[in-house]
N, C-alpha and C positions, 0 to 999 in steps of 0.2 A: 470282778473288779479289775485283775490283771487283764483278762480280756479286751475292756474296754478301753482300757489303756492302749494295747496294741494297735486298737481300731484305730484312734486317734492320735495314735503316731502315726500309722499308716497316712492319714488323711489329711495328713499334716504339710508331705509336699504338691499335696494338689491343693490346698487352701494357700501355701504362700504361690503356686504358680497363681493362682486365677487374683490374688492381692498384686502379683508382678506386672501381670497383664494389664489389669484397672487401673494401675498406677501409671503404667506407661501408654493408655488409651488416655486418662486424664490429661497427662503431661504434653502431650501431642495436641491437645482441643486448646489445651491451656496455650501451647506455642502457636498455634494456628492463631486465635483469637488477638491474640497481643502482638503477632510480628505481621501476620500476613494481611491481615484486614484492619486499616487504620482508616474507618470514616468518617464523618462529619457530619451531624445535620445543616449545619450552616452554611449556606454559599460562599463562595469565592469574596464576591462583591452581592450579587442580589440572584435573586432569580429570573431576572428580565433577560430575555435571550438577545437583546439589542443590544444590551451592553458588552454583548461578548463580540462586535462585530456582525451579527448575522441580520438580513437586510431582515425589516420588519413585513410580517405579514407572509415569510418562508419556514415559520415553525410551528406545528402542531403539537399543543402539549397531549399525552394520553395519559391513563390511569390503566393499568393493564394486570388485571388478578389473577392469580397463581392456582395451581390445583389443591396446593394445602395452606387456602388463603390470607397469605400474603397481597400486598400492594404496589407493585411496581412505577415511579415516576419517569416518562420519557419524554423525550422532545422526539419528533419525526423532521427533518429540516428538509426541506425540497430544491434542488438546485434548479436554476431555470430553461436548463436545456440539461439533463439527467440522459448518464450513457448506460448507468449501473446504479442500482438500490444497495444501502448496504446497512448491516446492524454491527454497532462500534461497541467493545469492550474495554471498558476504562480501568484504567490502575488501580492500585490496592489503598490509594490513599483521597480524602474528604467524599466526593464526591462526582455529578459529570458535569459541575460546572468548571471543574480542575483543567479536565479537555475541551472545555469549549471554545477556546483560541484556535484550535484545530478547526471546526466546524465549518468555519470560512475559507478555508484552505482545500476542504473536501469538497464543499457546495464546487469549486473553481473548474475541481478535476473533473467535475463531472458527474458529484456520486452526491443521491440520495443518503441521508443517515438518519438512522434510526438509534442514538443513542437512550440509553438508562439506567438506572441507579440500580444496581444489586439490592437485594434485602440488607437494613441496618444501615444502608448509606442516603442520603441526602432526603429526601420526604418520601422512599420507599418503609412500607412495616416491614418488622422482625427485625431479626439477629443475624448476622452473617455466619455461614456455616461453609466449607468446602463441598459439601453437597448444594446446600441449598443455592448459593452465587452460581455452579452449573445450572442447576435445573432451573434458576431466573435467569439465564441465558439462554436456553430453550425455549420455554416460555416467551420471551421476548420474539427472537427467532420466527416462532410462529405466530405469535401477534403482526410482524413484518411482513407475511408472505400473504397476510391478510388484506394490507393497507399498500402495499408499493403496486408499482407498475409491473403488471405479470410480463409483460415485452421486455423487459430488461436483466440482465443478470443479478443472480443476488450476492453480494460478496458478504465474508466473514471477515472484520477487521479488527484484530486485540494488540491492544498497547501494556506492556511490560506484562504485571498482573494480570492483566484480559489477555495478554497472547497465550498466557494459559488455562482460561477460561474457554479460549474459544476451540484452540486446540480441541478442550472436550465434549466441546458444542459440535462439533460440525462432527462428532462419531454419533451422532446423537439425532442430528439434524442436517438435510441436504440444502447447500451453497456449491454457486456453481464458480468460486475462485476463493481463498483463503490469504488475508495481509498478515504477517506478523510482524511489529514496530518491537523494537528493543524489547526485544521477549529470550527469556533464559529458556534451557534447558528440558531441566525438572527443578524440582522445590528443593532436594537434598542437595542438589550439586550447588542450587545460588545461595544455598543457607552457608554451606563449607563455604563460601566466596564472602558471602556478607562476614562470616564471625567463625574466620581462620582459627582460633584459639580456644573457641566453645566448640563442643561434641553435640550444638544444639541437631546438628544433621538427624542426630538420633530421633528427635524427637517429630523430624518434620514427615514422617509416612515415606511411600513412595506414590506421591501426590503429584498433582500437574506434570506428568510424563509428556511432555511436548515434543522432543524428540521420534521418542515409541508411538504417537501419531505421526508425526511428517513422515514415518517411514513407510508408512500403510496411506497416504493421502492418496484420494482418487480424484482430484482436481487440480489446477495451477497453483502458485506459490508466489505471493512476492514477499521476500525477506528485506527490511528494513533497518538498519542500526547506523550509532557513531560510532567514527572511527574510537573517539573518546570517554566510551560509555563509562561514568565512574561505578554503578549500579551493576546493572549486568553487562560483562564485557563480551565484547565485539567478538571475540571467537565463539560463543553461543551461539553467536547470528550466523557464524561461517558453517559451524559447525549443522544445526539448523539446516541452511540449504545443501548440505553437502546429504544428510539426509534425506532428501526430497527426489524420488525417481518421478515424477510428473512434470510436465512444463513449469518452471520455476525462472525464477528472475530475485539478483538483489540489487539493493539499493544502499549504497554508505555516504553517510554525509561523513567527510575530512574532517575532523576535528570534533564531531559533533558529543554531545554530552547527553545525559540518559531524558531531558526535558526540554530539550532546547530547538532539536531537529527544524521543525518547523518556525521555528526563530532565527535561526542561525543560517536557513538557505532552503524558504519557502519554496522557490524557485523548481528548484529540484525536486522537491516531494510532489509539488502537483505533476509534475510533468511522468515521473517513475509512476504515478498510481492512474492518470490518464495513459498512458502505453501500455500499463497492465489492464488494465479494465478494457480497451479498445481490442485488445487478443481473446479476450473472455469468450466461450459459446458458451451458447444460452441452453438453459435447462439440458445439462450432460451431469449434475451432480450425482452424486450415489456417495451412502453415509457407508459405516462398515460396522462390524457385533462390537457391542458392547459388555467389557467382563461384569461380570456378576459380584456386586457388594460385598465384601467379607458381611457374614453375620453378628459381628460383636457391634460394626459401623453400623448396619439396620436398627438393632435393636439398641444404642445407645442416641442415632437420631430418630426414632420414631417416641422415644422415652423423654428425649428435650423438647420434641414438637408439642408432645402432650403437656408436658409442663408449663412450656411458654404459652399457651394458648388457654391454658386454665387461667393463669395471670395476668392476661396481658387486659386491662381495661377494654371496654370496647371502643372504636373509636367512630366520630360523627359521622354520618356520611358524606360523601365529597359530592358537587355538582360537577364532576370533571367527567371525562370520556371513559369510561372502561373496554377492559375486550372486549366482550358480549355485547356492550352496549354500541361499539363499532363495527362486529361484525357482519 
């Protein structure tokens, strides 16, 4: 009897470590869920991509399926004299109709977009996960290398949230130039920025390292921010290209705010993202290793994949385009 008792004091701080660990793998999914990804299924205004500006008969909707199927929603927008292809990574909030005021701005410079909805955001399936919004940037990525013009460069373009999205996209997948629009850091350091007074940093991993990419990038840079960002500030952005040993270029709109850029002095943006894409060579990308998942991260999304997909209704089938069905 005294024995067993021993045993079970012994075993006593490796049950409260592995309840510490759970707890603080919980707390983490739980922060991620509620601060980083705030989606929408409901559009802006609709889903007609004319109403956001973009001429009619320049957007191709697809439906683009995932390897551990999901459903991805995109528009493909084609400009009418295309110097560069690119696939756009949108913010952490509704959806890509949030960016579609951009679209017409892009179509201008020059640049093909292959914008989409991460999983759990606007009529893509599932749930958004910090793996899984990667790997539906990938995924996308190379649905784009399928459908654009091989004669052209391909750019990686992520706005705030998607600048670190893409960041993890392009270790992952070869683009022959990399934009990032008002994009932080990493997730620890803009979380301490958002809520000075909460210790939430703790909880946020050490997630979207944007940075510890641009320092290892093996292609051009343009870095984009307002002087004014209230979101993520402008010394990220400096900081960012001061990081960058590769052909780099930035871009600051005076005054500008973390949403506004393109409101505030369109002018500018097309012209910064036409000079950078006009320098681009073609097909010189090369991606670089990628670290290996902790194993409590594998086996806690491989354990939610299964769960969601045990649950999840089936859903009708669409008459829309898929991968496969485009490739």
């Amino acid at each position: 009897m005294q024995s067993r008792r021993k045993q079970a004091l012994g075993a006593l701080p490796f049950v409260i470590g592995g309840v510490a660990v759970a707890a603080l793998e919980i707390g983490r999914r739980a922060y991620r869920r509620s601060q980083i990804f705030v989606s929408d299924t409901k559009p802006l205004t609709t889903w007609d991509p004319t109403d956001y500006g973009l001429p009619p008969g320049s957007v191709e909707e697809h439906w683009i399926d995932t390897p551990d199927g999901e459903v991805l929603n995109a528009w493909y927008c084609r400009a009418k004299h295309p110097k560069a292809s690119s696939v756009f990574c949108h913010g952490n909030t509704g959806n890509l109709t949030v960016s579609a005021h951009v679209l017409p701005h892009l179509l201008d410079s020059g640049f093909n977009v292959l914008i989409f909805d991460y999983r759990g955001f606007g009529q893509s399936t599932g749930v958004s996960t910090y793996r899984g919004v990667i790997a539906d940037g990938v995924t996308a990525s190379r649905f784009h290398d399928k459908i654009r013009p091989k004669n052209l460069p391909s750019v990686l373009y992520g706005y705030s949230l998607g600048g670190g999205v893409a960041a993890q996209v392009i270790r992952r997948h070869p683009f022959d130039g990399l934009i990032l629009q008002s994009t932080f850091t990493s997730l620890p350091k803009i979380t301490r920025v958002l809520f000075p007074r909460l210790p939430l940093h703790w909880f946020a991993g050490d997630l979207f390292d944007t940075l510890g990419v641009v320092r290892r990038l093996q292609v051009p840079l343009l870095v984009m921010h307002g002087t004014a960002d209230e979101v993520i500030p402008c010394s990220m952005g400096h900081e960012i290209f001061g990081a960058c040993t590769t052909p780099k270029k930035i871009h600051l709109v005076e005054g500008g705010l973390h949403k506004d850029l393109y409101v505030r002095d369109p002018d500018s943006m097309v012209w910064a993202i036409s000079q950078f894409i006009a320098d681009l060579p073609i097909h010189t990308h090369r991606t670089f290793s990628v670290e290996e998942t902790p194993v409590i991260e594998k086996w806690a999304d491989s354990a939610l994949r299964r769960l969601r997909h045990a649950l999840r209704p089936r859903r009708p089938g669409r008459g829309a385009q898929s991968a496969e069905e485009s490739a």
